[in-house]
Backbone as JSON, one array per atom type, in Angstrom:
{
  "sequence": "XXXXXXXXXXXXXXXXXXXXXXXXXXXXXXXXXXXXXXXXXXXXXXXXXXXXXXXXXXXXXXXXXXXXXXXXXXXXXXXXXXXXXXXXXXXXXXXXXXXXXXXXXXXXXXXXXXXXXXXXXXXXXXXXXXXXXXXXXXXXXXXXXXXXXXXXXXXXXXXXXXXXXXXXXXXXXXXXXXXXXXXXXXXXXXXXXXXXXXXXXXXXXXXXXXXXXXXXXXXXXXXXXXXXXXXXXXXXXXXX",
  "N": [[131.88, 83.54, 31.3], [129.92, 85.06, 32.78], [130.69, 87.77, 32.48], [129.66, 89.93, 30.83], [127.24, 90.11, 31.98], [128.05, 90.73, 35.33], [129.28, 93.24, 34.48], [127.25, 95.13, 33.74], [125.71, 94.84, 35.9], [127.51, 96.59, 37.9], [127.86, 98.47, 36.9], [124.96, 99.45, 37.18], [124.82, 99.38, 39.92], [126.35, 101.23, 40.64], [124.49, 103.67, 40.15], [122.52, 103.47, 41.06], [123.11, 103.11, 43.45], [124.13, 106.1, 43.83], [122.25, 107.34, 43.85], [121.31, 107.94, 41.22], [119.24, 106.22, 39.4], [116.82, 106.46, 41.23], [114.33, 107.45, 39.76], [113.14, 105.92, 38.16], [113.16, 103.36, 39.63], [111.5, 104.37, 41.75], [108.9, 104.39, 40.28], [108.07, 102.4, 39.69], [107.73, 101.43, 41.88], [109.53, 100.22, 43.69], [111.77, 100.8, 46.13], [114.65, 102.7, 46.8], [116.89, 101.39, 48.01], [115.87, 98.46, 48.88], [116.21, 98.18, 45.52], [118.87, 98.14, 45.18], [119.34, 95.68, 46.66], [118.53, 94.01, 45.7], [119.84, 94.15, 42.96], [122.39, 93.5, 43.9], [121.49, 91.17, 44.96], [121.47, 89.53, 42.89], [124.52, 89.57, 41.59], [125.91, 88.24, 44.03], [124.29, 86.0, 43.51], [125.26, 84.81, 41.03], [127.84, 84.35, 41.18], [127.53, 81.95, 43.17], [128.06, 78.62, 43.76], [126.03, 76.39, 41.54], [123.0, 74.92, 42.49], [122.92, 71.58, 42.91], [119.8, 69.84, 42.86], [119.0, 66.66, 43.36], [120.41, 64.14, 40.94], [120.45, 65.03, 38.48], [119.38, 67.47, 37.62], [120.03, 71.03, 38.15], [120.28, 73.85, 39.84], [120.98, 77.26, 38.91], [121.72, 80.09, 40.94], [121.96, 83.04, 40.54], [121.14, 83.28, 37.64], [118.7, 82.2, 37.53], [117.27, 81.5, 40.19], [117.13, 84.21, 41.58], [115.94, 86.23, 39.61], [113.72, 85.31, 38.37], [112.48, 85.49, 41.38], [112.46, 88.34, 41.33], [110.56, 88.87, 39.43], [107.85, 88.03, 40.43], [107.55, 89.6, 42.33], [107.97, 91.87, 41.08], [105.44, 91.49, 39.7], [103.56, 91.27, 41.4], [104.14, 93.92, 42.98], [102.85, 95.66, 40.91], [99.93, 97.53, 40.79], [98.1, 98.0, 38.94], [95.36, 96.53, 36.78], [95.56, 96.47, 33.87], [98.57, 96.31, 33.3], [99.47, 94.36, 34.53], [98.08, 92.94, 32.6], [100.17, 93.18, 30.11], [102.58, 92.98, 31.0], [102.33, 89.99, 31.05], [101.83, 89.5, 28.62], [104.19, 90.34, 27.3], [106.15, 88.36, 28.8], [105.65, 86.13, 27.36], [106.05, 86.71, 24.77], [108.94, 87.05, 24.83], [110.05, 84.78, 26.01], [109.45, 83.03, 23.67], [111.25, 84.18, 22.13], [113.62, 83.35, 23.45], [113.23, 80.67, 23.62], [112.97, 79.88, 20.66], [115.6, 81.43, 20.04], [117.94, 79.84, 20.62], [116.97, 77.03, 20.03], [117.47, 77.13, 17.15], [120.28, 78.25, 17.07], [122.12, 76.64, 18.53], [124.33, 76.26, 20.43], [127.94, 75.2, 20.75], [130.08, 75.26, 21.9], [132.31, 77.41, 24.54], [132.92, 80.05, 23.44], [130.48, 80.21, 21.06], [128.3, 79.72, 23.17], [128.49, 82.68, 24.64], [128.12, 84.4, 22.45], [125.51, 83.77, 22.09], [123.97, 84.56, 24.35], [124.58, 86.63, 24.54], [123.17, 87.86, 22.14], [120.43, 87.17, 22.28], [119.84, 88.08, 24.78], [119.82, 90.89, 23.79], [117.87, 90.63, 21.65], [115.35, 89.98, 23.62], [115.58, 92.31, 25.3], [114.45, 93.68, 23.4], [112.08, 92.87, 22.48], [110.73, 92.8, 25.2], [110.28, 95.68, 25.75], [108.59, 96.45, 23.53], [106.44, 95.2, 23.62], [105.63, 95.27, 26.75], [105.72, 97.81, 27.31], [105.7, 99.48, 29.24], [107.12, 100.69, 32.66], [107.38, 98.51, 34.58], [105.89, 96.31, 33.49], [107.83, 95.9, 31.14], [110.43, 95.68, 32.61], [109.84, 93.58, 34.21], [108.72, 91.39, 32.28], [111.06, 91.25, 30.72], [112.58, 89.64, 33.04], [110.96, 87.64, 33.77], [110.16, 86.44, 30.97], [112.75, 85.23, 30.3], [113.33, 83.77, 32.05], [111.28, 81.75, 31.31], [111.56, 80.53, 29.37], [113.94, 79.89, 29.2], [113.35, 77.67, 31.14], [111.47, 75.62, 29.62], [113.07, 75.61, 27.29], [115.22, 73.67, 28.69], [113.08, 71.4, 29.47], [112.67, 70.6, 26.77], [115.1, 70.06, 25.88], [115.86, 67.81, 27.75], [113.81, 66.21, 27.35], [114.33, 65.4, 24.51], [116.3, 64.84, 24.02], [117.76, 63.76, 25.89], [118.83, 65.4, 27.75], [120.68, 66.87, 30.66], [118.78, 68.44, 33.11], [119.21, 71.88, 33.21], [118.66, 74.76, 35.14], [118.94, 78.11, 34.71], [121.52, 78.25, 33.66], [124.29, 78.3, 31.21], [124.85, 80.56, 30.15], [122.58, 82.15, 30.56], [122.33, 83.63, 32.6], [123.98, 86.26, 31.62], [121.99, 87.0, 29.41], [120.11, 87.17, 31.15], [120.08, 89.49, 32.08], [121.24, 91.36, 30.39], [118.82, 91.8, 28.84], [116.92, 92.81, 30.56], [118.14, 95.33, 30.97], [118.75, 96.76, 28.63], [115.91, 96.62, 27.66], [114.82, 98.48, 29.73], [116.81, 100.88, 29.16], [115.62, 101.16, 26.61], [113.15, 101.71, 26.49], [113.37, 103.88, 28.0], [114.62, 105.89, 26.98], [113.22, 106.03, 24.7], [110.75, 107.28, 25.58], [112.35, 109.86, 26.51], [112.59, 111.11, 24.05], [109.94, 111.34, 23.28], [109.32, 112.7, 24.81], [110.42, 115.16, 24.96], [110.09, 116.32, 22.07], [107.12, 116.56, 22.39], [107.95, 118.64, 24.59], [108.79, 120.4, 22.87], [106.32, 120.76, 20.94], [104.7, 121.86, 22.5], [105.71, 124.45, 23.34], [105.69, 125.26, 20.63], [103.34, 126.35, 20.03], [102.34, 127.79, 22.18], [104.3, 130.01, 21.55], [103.11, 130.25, 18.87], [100.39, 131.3, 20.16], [101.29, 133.67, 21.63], [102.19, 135.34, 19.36], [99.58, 134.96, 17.86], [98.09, 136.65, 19.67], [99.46, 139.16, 19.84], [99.36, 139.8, 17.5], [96.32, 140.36, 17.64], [96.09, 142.55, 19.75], [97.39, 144.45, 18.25], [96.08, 144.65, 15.82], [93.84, 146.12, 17.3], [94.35, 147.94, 18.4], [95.07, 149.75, 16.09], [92.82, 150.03, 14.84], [91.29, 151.38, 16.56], [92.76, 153.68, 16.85], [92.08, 154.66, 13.97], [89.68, 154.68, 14.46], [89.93, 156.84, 15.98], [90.53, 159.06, 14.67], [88.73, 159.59, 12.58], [86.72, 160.03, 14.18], [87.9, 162.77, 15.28], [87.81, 163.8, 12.38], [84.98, 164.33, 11.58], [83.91, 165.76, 13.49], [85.61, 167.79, 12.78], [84.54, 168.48, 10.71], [81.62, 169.19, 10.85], [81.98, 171.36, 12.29], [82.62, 173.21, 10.95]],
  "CA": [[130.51, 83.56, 30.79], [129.15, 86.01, 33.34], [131.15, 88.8, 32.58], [128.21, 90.74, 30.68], [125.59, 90.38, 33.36], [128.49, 91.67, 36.01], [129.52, 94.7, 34.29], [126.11, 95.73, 33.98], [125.64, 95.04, 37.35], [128.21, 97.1, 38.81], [126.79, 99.78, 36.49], [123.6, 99.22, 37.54], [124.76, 99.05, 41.22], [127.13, 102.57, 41.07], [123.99, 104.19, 39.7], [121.18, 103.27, 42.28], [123.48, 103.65, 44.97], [124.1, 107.4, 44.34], [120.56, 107.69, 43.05], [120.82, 108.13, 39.77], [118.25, 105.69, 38.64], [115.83, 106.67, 41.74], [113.16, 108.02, 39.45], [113.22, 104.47, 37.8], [112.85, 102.14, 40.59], [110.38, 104.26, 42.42], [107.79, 104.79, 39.59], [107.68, 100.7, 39.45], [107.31, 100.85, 43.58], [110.21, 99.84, 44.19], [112.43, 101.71, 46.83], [116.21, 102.71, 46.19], [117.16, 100.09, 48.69], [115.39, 97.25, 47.62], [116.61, 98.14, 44.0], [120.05, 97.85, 45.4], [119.73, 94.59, 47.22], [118.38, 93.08, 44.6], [121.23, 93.83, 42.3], [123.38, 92.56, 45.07], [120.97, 89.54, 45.18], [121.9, 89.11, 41.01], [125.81, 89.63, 41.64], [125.81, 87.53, 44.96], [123.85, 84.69, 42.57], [126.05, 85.18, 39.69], [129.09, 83.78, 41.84], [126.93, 81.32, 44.36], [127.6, 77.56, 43.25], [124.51, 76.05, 41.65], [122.16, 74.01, 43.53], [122.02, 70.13, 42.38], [118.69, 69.05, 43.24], [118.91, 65.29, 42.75], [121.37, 63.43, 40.26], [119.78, 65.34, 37.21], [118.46, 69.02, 37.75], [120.8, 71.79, 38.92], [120.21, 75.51, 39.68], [121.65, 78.48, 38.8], [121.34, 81.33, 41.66], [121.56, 84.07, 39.81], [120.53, 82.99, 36.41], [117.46, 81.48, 37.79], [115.84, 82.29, 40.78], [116.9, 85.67, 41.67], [114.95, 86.89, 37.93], [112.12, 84.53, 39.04], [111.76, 85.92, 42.79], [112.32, 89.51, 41.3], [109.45, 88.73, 38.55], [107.1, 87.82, 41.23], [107.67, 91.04, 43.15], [107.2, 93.45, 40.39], [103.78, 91.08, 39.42], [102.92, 91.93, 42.79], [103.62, 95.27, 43.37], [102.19, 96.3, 39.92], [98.56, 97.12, 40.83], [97.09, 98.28, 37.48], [95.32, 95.1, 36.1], [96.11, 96.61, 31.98], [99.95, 96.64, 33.08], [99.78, 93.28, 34.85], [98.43, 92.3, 30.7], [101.23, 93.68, 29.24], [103.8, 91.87, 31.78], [102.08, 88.21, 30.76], [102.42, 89.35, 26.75], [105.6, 90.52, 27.39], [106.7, 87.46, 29.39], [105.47, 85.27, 26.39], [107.15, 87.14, 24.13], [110.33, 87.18, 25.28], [110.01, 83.51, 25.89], [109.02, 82.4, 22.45], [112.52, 84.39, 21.48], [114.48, 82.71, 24.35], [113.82, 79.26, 22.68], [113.59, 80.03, 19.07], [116.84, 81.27, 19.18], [118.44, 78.69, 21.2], [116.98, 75.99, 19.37], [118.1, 77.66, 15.88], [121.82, 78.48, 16.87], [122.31, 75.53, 19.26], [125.75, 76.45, 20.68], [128.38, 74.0, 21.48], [131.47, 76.28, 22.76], [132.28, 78.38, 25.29], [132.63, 81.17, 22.79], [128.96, 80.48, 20.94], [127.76, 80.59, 24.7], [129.02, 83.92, 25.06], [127.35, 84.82, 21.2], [124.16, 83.14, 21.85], [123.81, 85.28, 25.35], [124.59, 88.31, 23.95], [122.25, 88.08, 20.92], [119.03, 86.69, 22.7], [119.13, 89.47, 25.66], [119.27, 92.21, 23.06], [116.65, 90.97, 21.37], [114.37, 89.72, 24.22], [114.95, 93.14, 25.69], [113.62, 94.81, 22.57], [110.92, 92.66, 22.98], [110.07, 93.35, 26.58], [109.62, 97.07, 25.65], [107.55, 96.26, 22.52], [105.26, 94.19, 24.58], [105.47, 95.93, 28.14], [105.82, 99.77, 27.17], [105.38, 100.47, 30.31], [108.82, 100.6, 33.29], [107.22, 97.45, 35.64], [106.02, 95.2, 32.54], [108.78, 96.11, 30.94], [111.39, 94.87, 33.77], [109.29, 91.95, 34.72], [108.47, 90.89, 30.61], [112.6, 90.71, 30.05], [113.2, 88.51, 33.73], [110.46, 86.15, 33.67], [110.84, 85.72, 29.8], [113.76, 84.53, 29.75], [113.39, 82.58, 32.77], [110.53, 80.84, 31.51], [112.64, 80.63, 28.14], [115.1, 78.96, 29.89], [112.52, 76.18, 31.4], [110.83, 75.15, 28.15], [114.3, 75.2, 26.85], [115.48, 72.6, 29.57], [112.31, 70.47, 29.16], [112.94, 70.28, 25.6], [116.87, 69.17, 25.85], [115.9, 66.78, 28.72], [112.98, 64.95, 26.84], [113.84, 65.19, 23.39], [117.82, 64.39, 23.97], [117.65, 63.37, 27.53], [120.17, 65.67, 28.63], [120.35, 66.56, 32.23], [118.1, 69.96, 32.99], [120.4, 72.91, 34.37], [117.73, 75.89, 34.92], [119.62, 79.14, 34.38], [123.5, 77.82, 33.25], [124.74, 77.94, 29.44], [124.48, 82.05, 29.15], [121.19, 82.53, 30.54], [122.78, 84.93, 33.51], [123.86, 87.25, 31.22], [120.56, 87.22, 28.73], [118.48, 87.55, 31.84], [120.52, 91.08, 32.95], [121.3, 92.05, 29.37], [117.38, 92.14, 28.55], [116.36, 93.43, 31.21], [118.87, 96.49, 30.95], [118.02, 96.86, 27.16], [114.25, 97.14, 27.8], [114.65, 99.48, 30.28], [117.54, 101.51, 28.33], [115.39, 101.51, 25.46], [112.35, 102.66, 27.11], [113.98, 105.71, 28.83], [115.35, 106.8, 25.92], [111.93, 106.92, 23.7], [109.74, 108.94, 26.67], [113.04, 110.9, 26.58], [112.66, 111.41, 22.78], [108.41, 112.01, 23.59], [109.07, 114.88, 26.11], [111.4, 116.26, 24.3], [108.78, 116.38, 21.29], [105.78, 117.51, 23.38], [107.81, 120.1, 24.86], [108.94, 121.41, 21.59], [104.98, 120.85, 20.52], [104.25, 123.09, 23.52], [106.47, 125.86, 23.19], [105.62, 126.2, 19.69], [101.61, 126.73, 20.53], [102.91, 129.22, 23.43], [104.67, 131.02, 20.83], [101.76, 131.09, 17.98], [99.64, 131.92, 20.99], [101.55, 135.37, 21.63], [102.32, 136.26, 18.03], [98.2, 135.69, 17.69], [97.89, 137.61, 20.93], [100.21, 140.57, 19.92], [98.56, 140.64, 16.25], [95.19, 140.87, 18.13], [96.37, 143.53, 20.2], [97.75, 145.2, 17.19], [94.69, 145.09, 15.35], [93.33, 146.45, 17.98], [95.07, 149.59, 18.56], [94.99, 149.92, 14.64], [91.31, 150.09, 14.21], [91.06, 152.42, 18.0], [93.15, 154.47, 16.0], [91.27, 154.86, 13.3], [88.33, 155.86, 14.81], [89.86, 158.05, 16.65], [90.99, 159.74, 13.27], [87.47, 159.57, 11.86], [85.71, 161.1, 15.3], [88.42, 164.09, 14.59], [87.49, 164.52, 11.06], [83.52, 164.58, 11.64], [84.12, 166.59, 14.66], [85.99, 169.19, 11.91], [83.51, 168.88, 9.33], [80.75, 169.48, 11.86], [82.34, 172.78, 12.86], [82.49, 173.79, 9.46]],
  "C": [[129.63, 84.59, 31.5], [129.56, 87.7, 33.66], [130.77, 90.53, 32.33], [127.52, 91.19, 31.74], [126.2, 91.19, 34.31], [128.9, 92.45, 35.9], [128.17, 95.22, 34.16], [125.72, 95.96, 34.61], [125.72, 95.86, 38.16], [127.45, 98.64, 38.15], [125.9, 100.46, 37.25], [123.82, 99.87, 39.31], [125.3, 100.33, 42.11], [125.88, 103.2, 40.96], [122.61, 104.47, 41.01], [121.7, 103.93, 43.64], [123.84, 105.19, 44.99], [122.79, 108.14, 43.8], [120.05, 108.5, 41.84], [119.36, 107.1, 39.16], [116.79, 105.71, 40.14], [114.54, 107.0, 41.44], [112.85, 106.87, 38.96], [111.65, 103.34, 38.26], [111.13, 102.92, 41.19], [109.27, 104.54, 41.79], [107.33, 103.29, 39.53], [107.02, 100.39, 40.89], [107.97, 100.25, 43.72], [111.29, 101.15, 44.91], [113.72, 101.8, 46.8], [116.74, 101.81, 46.99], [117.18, 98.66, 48.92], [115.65, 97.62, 46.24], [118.18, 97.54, 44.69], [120.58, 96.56, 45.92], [119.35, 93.79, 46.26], [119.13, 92.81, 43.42], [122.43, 93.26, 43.08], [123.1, 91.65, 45.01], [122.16, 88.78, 43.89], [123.45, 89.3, 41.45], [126.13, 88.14, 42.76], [125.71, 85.79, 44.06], [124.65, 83.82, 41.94], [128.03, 84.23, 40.14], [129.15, 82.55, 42.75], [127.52, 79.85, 43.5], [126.34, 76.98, 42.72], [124.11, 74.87, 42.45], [121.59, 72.91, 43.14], [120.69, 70.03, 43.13], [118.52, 67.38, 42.53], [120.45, 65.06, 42.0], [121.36, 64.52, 38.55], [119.51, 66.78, 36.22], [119.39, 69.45, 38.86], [120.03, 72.92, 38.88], [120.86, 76.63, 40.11], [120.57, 79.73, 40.06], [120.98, 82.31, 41.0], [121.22, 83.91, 38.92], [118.47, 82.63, 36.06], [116.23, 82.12, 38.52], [115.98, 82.76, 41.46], [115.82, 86.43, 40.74], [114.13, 86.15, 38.24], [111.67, 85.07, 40.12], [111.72, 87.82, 42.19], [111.09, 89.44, 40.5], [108.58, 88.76, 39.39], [106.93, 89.07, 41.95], [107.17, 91.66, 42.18], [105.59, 92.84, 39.6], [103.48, 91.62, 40.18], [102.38, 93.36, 43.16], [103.18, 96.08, 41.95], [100.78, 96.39, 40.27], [97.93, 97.48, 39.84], [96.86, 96.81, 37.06], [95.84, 95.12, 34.85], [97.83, 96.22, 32.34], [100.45, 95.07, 33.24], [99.71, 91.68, 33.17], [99.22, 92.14, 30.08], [102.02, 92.64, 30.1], [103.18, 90.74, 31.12], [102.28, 88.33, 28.92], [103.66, 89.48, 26.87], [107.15, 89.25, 27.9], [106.66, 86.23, 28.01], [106.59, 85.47, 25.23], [108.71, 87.13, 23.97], [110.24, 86.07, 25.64], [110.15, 82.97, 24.92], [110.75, 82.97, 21.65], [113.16, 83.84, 21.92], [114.44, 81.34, 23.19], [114.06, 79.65, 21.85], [114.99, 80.32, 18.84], [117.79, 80.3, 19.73], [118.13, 77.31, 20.77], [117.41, 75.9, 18.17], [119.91, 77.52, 16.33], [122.25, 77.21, 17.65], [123.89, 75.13, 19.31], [126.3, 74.9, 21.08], [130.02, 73.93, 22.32], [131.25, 77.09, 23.78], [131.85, 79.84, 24.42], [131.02, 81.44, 22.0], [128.05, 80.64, 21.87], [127.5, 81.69, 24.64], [127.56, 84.86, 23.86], [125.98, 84.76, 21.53], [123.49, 84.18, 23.41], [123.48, 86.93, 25.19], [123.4, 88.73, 23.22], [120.89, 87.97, 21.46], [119.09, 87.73, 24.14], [119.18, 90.62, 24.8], [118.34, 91.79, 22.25], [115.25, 90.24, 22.34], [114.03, 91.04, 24.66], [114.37, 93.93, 24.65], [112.21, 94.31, 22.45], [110.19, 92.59, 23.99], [109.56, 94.56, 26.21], [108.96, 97.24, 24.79], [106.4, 96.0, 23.29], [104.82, 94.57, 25.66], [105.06, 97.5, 27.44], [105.34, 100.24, 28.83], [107.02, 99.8, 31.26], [108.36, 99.2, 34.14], [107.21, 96.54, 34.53], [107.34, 95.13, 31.64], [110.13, 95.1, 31.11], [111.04, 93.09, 33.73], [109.17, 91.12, 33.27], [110.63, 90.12, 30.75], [113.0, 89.41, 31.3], [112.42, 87.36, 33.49], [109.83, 85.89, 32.15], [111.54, 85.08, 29.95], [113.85, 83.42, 30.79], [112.7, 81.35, 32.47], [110.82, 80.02, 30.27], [113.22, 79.0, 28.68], [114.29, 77.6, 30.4], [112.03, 75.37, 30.39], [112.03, 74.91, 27.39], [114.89, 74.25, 26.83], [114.4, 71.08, 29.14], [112.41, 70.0, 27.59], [114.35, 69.59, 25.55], [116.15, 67.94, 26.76], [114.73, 65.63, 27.56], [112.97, 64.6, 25.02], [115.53, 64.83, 23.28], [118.03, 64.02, 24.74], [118.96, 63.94, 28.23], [120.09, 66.41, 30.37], [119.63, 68.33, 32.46], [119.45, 70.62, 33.88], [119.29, 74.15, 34.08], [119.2, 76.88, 35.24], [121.37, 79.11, 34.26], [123.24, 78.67, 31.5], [124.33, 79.17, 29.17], [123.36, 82.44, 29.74], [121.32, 83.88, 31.98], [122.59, 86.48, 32.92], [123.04, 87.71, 29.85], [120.04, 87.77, 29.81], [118.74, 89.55, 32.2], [120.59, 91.92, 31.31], [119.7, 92.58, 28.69], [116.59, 92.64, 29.08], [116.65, 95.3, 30.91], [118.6, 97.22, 29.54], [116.5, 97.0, 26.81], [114.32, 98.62, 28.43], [115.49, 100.74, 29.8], [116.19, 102.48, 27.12], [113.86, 102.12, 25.75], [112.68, 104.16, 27.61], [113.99, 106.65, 27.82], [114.0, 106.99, 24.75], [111.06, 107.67, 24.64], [110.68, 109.43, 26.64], [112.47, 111.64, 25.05], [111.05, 112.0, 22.73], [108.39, 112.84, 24.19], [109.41, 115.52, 25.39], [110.32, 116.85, 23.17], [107.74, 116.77, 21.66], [106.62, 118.59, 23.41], [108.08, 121.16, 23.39], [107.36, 121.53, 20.73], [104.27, 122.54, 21.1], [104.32, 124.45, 23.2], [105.85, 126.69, 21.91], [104.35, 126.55, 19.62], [101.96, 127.62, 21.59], [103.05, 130.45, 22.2], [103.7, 131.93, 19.31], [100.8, 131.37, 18.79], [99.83, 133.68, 21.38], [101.98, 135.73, 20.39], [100.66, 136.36, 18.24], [97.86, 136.93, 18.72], [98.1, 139.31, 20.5], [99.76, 141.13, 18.52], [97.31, 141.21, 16.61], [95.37, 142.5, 18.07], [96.67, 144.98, 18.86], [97.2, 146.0, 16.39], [93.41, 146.23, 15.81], [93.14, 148.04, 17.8], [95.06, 150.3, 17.22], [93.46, 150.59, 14.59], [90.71, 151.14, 15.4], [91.36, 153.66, 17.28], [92.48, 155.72, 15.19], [89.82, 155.63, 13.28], [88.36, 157.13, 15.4], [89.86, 159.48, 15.6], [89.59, 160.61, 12.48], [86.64, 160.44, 13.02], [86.64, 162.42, 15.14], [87.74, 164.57, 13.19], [86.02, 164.78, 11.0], [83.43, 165.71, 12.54], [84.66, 168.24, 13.0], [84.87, 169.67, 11.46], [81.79, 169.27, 10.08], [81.0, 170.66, 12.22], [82.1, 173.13, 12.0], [80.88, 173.88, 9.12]]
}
């Protein structure tokens, strides 16, 4: 069941560590080091036993509250108040999909697990980057969605079937990494697709800038010309 979340991981984990995704992390304020331990945290998690509390209520390490303590951090170190907006729509958002589709498909296999994981982090993360558009709300929209997903989820099984709460089990590992990775994917790749577009905007205002330039010029020398032509021929006809 967590085979998603840890190939992404390791992805995730080759990438930071030779600092490929350095421009990333540190535009959010986060430092390539802390990016890296914190995917360590999520792997580490991802393998930890969960943590009965009581007879009733378990918890998932990594599923849970690694993507909860990382949420909290990038609230934190986000200081724009507009961005810290976007993270709480974004968090909603991506909540309101967490249940809906978990109360709609309402797995009861290992394999619909797997389905129901898959399907609800690609579309929470397309709703993180709807909702965030920016790289911190973004991040933080897809973890503490789905985490908070996942609680309202729980409280609903427990009091409306009385089944026993498990915060971040049954798939919710690899939703929380798959939506995250899919926000941020899908962000990159439209400011890639906007530069790219500006610069080709650019260039082509550069370039009708020196054609106008060089017609100026043209004009210029044309009409210099000209007069010069015309101060000859008066100049003749004046001798004459």
């Amino acid at each position: 069941m967590l085979l998603v979340g840890l190939l992404l991981l390791a992805v995730l984990a080759v990438l930071t560590f030779f600092g490929f995704s350095e421009r990333f992390f540190r535009k959010i304020g986060i430092p390539d080091w802390l990016a890296f331990l914190l995917i360590l945290a999520f792997v580490i998690g991802a393998v930890v036993p969960v943590i009965p509390i009581g007879t009733r209520v378990t918890l998932h390490v990594g599923g849970f509250l690694v993507p909860a303590s990382l949420f909290v951090i990038l609230l934190i170190v986000s200081p724009v108040k507009k961005e810290k907006l976007r993270t709480l729509l974004a968090v909603f958002a991506v909540a309101g999909i967490s249940v809906a589709a978990r109360m709609l498909l309402r797995p009861n296999s290992e394999g619909l697990y797997f389905v129901l994981s898959v399907v609800t982090g690609l579309a929470c993360g397309i709703a993180a980057y709807l909702a965030g558009r920016t790289r911190a709300a973004t991040l933080a929209g897809a973890l503490g969605g789905v985490v908070l997903g996942d609680i309202i989820n729980n409280i609903i099984l427990r009091f409306v079937y009385g089944a026993p709460i498990a915060f971040g089990s049954f798939g919710v590992f690899d939703s929380v990494v798959l939506a995250a990775v899919v926000g941020i994917v899908l962000l990159e790749a439209v400011q890639a697709i906007k530069r790219t577009m500006h610069q080709k905007r650019v260039s082509k205002r550069v370039l009708q800038a020196e054609f106008a330039e060089d017609t100026l010029l043209k004009d210029a020398s044309v009409e210099k010309e000209n007069e010069k032509i015309d101060k000859e021929l008066n100049n003749f006809f004046n001798e004459e």
